[in-house]
Structure formats: structure tokens, C-alpha cells
N, C-alpha and C positions, 0 to 999 in steps of 0.2 A: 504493500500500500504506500503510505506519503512516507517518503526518505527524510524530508526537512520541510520545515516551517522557519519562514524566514516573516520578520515587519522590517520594509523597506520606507525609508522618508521619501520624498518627492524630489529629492534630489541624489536617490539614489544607495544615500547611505544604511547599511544595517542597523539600523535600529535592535534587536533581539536576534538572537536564530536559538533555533532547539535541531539537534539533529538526533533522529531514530534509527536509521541505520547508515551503513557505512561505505553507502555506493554511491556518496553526493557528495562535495566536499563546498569549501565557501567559496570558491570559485563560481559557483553557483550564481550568488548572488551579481558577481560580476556580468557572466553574461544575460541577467536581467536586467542589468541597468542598462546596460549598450543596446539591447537589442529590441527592447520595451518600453521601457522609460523613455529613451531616447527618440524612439521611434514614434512614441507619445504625443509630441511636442509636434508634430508633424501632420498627425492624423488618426485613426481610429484602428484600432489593433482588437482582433478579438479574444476572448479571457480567457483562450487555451492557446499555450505557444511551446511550440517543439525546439530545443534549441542543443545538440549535440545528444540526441537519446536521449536528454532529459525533458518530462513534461510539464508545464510550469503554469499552474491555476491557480487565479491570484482574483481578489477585489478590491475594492479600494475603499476608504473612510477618511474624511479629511486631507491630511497630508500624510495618510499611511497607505501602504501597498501590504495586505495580506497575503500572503504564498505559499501555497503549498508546491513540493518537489517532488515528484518520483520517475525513477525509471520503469519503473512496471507499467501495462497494461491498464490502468486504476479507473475505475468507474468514477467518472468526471462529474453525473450528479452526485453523489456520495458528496465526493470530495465539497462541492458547492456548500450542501448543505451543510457539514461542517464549518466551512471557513461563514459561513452566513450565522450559526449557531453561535463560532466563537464570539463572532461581531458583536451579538447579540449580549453573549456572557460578560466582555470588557465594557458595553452600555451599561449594564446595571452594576458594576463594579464600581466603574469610573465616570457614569456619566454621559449621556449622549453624543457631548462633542468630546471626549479624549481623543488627545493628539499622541504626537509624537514627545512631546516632552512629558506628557504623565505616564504614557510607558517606559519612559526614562527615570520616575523620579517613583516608580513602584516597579522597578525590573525584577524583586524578589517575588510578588508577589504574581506574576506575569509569569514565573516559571513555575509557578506551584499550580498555577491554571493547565497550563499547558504540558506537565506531569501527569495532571487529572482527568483532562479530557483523550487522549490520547495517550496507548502504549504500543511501543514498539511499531507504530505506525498508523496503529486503528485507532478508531474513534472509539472509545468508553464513554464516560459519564459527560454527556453535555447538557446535564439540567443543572442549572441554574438555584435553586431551589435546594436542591441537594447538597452543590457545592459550597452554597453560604452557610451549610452547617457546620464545616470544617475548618474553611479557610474562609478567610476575612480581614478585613484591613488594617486591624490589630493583634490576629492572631494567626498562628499556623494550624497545624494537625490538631485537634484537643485531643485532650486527653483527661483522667481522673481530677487532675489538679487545676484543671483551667476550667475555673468556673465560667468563663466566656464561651467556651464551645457546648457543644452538643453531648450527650452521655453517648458512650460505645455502640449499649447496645439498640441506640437509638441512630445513630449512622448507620451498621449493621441493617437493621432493616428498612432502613429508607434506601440504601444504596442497590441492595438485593433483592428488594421486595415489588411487588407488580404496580406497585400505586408511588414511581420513584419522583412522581410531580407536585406530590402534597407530604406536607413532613406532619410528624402526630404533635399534638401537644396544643393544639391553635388554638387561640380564644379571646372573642371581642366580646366587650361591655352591650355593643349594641350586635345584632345581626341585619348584613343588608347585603343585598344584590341589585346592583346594576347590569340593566342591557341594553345596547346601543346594536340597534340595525341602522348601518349605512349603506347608502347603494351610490355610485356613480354611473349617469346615465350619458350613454355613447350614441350619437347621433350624426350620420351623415347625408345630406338631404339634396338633391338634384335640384338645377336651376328651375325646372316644371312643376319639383312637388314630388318626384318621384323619391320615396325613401330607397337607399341604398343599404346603408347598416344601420341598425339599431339594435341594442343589447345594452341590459343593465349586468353590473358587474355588483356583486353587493358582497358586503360580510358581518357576521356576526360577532360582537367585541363584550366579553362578560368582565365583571371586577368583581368579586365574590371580597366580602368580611363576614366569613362563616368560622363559628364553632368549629371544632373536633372534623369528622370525617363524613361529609355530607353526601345525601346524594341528590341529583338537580334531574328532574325530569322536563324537557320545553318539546311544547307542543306548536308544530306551523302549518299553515292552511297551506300547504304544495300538493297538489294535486296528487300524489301515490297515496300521501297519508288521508285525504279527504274522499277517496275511492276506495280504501280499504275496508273489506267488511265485517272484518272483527278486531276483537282486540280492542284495549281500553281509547286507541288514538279513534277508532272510528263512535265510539261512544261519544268521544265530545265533540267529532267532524258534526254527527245526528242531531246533535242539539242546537249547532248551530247550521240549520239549513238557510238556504240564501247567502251564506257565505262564498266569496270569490276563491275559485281554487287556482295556486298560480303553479304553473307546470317550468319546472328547475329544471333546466338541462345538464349541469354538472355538479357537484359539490363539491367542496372536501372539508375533512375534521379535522379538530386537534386530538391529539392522539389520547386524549382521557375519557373520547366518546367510546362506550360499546360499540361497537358496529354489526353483531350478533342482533344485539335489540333493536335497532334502528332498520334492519334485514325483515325481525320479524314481526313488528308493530309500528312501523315510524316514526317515531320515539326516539327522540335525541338524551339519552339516557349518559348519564357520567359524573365520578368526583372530580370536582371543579379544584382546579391549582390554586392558589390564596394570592389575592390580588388579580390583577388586569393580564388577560390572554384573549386570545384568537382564536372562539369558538368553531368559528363556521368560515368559509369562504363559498358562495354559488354562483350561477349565469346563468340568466335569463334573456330569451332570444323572441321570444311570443306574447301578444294583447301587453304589450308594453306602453302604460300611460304616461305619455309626452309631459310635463309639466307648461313647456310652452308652445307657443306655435309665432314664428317668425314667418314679415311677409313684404319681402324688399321692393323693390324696384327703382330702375335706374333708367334716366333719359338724358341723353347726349343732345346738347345743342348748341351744337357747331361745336368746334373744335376747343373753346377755350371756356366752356361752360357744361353743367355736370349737376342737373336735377335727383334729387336722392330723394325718396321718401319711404319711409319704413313702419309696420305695422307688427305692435308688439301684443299680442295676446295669454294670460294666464288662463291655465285649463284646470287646474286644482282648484276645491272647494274654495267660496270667498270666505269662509272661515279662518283657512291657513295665510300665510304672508309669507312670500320669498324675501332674503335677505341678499344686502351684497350682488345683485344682479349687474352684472359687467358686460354691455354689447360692444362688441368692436365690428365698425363699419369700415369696407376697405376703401380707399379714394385713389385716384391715381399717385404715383410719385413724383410728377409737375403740380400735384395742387398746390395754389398761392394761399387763399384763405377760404375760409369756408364760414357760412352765415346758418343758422343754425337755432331751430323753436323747436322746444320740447316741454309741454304739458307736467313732466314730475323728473325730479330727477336732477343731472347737470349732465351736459354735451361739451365737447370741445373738438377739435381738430389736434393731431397729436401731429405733426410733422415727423419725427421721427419711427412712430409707428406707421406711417402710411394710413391712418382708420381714424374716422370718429369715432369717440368712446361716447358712450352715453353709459353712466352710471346712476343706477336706482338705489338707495338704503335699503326700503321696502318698497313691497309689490305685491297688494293685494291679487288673493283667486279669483277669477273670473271677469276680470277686468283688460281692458283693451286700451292702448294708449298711441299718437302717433309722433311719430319725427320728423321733421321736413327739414333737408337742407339743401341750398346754393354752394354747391361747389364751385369756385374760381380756378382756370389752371391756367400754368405758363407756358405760352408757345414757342418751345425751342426748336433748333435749327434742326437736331435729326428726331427724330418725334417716332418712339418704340412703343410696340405694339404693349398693351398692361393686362397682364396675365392673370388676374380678377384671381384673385385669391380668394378664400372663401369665408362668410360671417361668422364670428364665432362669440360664443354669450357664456358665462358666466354665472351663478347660483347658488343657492342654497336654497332648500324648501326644507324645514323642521317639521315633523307628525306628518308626513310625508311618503310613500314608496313608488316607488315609476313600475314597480315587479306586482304591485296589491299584494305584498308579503307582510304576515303581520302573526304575533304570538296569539294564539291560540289560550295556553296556559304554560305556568310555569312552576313548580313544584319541586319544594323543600325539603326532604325526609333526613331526620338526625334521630340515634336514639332517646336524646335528652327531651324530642318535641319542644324546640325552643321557638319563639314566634322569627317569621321573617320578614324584614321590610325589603319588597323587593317594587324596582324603577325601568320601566322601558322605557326608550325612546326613539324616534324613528329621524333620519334624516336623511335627507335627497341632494346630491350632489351634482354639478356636471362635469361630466367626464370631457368628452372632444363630442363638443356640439355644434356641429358644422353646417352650415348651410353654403352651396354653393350659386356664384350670382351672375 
């Protein structure tokens, strides 16, 4: 598997190396700098590079080059999701933005990571959770005497035992659960109206402050689970008839979900890890509710003049309010100035973005608003054709889903039966909302 783990600075220098076996040496890191780094500077390199039998996957974070080495054969996602894992492990360690100088100024503690998550090449323990039992920013290994660490035989079985993502012992004053369904909605739309793509990409995000060792039962109106005919998930699909059932084209879990129980009930069944994780990730590709409806038009008259008038429609309940709505309108790159009414909001002419922006705070559902501008342009000597890039908009919708996904139930079993305060919320994003013009 990986022969060396190198963090490389952005200028090339070794920041750390670990080396696992003994067919890689630091020369290594040499011909990553010359052949990658270098060649960086230049243009776009892809995150696998073969460079004298050695194969060299690497990521980046700030001013750090991540690396892993080997000359074997080595399964390239593996390897990913490790160096993405470790990322992850030095973020909660050190903080989202660590650089190259706090893995300089904690390099003990960087090798006691990287002892633990990997041996002899493989990947071992990359939970997070686990490792803060042991190791930590004041301490090493514990042991009997450090009252700072974990008891033995409580590493022992978190390290060994099936449930390696929750440690025992847990206990809040209060109990609560959060859940955040986001979705980002993807939108590409022909100059006629003809949609080309559209697909919501959405994920499920929990932060659990639960007691001891819980178990979390959530129920969602996706179409397998609201069609199924038995079992407790279609018990509460029955009760709620006239519910919209939204058909998921792919998923995936975090690895604390049963997937046995979700096979044979729909039932997203699992002990939740303590604090904030990524329950869920799905896509949806069908009866996909637009939040907006954009509706441009542009008239050319004569060469140095540039009628624009644009029609902005919300499709969502007038209950809800989008936030933060960003339209960028494209204009030519001769435009001189541009004159410009708009009903809510502020517009301007961005010269350096090529677009008027029209910016909304809020934006009431069901409401229609318009924009009218005078484009001015300048008549230059060679006069290129303008390649009409495409409109693109900007949003937030809160209590919101572009998928109609939405919890069903969500349910708490401890054996103490301690009560739970548990918080949904839903929000709607956009993704690459495109209209072409």
C-alpha cells in the first residue's frame, strides 16, 4: 500500500514525512516538487502523477500538499479517502484553517496521528472520535495515571468494538437533536425554455447532544418507503395519505446507518456519533420544484444601444421568503453605462463582471417583479462577435425543498427514556442556475 506520507509547503518544502516502508526514499519529495508543484504554476495537473515507478496522490489544504507514495498497484480511491479523512482528522485537531506552521509548531503531535491512523502502510483507525481519546493536545497515550485520558478498558473497546464512532460515557444536562436538510438546486435552461438539466443534489446534516448510546430512527416520504407495504415505515406513509412521495435516484450513508434495516423497512435506523456528521447525501432528477422562474429578453438597437428587460418570478409558497437573491445579467464587454429601474432590490452595472447585478435581501413566494435597462455601448474599431454567456441567480429559500423531501418522523430510543428536544430545518440553495440568453 502507501510507502510514504509526505506535507509538502507550497513552495515545495517538506514540511513532515512518515515513511512505512523502505522502497521510497526522500528523494521523493524532490521529484514532486519539480514535476508538480512546479508544473502547478503553469496549469492544471491531475491528483494522480506517475513519476519514476512511483505513484504520487496528493490534495491540497491551504499552503499544504498532502501525499501519499507508493510503488504498488494501490487503489487510488482508498488512498483518497484517506488523505480526505486525514484532512479531516488535522481540522478538528487544529482547526479548519491549519497551515503549515501549526504543523510545524505541533510536529509531535502530527506523528502520533499518523502512527494511529496508518500501519505499515494501511489505513487503521481514522475516527476521529476515537483518537481524541488517547491523544490530544496535552497529552499522549493515557494510561492509569493520566487522569486526562480515557481508562484502558474503555479504549479497548471503542477501538475494537462495532460502534468505533461513539465513545461510552456521554452525557448532557439537556438532550437535543438537530437536523438540517439542504438541497442545492442545479439548473440549466435553453434560450426557448427548453430545460436541459435539472437535478437537486441535497444532504442530510445531524448534530446529536444525546445521553449514553442512543438509537435514532428518521422517517422520509421517498417514494420506496411510501410504497412499501408493510413494516412500521408504511404504517406512518398510511397515515399520512396525500403526502408527496419524492423518488431518490441515488443515496449514500454514513457508515453508522444499518443498511440491513433501511433494505428491509426504509428506515434510516442508526447510533448517531456525538456532535455534527453527515447523515445522508441523495439526487434527485424528477417533479423537481423550481423555486424561481426567470424570463429575459434582449433587443439590439442598432449597434450602440442594448434594451434589456427581465422578469423575475417566485414559485414557492408566499409564506416563505428567499434570502440573499443574486441575479447577474450579462451585457456586452463594450458596455459604456447602463441606466437601470428596478421595483425592490439595488441594480448596478458591474464593468468588471460584464453583468448587471440586481441584488434582493428578500423575496417574497409568489411574487413577480421587473427590471428594465438601457444598455449604452462603445463603438470600437474591430467590433467581436459577444458570446452571450449565460444568466445566473443566486438564493436561499429557508423551510424550503426543490426534491418535496421532508421528515416524516424522527425517533429517540435510550434505555434511561430520557425526553428529546429534537429541531428540523429545511433549506434550499442554488446550485449552477443557468439560464441561457
Amino acid at each position: 500500500m502507501i510507502s510514504a506520507l509526505f506535507l509538502i509547503s507550497q513552495k515545495g518544502e517538506v514540511v513532515l514525512n512518515r515513511f512505512y516502508r523502505d522502497d521510497v526514499s526522500r528523494r521523493a519529495a524532490d521529484n514532486f516538487r519539480l514535476q508538480v508543484i512546479a508544473a502547478k504554476e503553469t496549469g492544471t495537473l491531475p491528483p494522480v502523477k506517475v513519476i519514476d515507478g512511483c505513484s504520487f496522490l496528493y490534495t491540497r489544504h491551504e499552503n499544504l500538499y498532502l501525499v501519499a507514495v507508493s510503488r504498488a498497484n494501490i487503489n487510488a480511491a482508498l488512498v483518497f479517502q484517506f488523505l480526505y479523512q486525514l484532512n479531516i482528522i488535522f481540522k478538528e485537531y487544529f482547526g479548519k484553517k491549519y497551515n503549515e506552521d501549526t504543523i510545524r509548531d505541533n510536529f509531535t503531535l502530527v506523528y502520533e496521528l499518523l502512527d494511529e491512523t496508518m500501519d505499515h502502510g494501511y489505513p487503521q483507525n481514522c475516527s476521529s472520535d476515537v483518537l481524541k481519546l488517547f491523544i490530544n493536545l496535552g497529552s499522549s497515550l493515557a494510561t492509569p495515571e493520566n487522569p486526562g485520558g480515557a481508562p484502558p478498558s474503555q479504549l479497548t473497546s471503542q477501538i475494537t468494538g462495532a460502534i468505533d464512532w461513539r465513545r461510552e460515557g456521554i452525557r448532557y444536562k439537556r438532550n437535543e437533536v438537530y437536523l438540517d436538510v439542504f438541497e442545492s438546486v442545479n439548473l440549466l435552461m435553453s434560450s426557448t425554455g427548453t430545460v436541459l438539466r435539472n437535478e437537486v443534489a441535497g444532504q442530510v446534516v445531524m448534530k446529536t447532544l444525546l445521553t449514553g448510546m442512543p438509537e435514532c430512527k428518521l422517517g422520509l416520504n421517498d417514494k420506496l418507503t411510501m410504497q412499501k407495504g408493510d413494516g412500521p415505515a408504511a404504517k406512518v406513509a398510511g397515515q399520512k395519505r396525500g403526502s408527496r412521495e419524492v423518488e431518490i435516484d441515488d443515496c449514500t450513508f454514513h457508515r453508522c446507518v444499518r443498511l440491513g434495516k433501511f433494505d428491509a423497512d426504509r428506515t434510516i435506523t442508526f447510533i448517531p456519533p456525538d456532535g455534527e456528521f453527515e447523515l445522508m447525501k441523495y439526487r434527485v432528477t424528477e417533479n423537481i420544484n423550481l423555486p424561481f422562474k426567470i424570463m429575459p429578453a434582449y433587443q439590439e438597437q442598432g449597434t450602440t444601444r442594448l434594451s434589456v428587460t427581465l422578469k423575475l418570478a417566485s414559485l414557492f409558497s408566499p409564506r416563505l421568503f428567499a434570502t440573499n437573491v443574486v441575479i447577474k445579467i450579462p451585457t456586452p464587454p463594450n458596455t459604456a453605462r447602463a441606466k437601470i429601474n428596478v421595483p425592490i432590490g439595488r441594480a448596478k452595472h458591474e464593468p468588471e463582471n460584464h453583468a448587471i447585478v440586481w441584488r434582493i435581501r428578500k423575496f417574497q413566494g409568489k411574487l413577480e417583479r421587473m427590471l428594465d435597462a438601457e444598455v449604452e455601448m462603445m463603438k470600437g474599431t474591430k467590433e467581436k462577435l459577444w458570446s452571450r454567456p449565460p444568466l445566473q441567480i443566486e438564493f436561499q429559500v429557508p423551510m424550503f425543498t426543490s426534491s418535496g423531501l421532508h421528515v416524516r418522523f424522527l425517533k429517540v430510543f435510550e434505555k434511561s427514556s430520557y425526553p428529546t428536544t429534537k429541531w428540523v430545518r429545511y433549506v434550499t440553495r442554488a446550485g449552477q442556475y443557468q439560464l441561457r440568453i
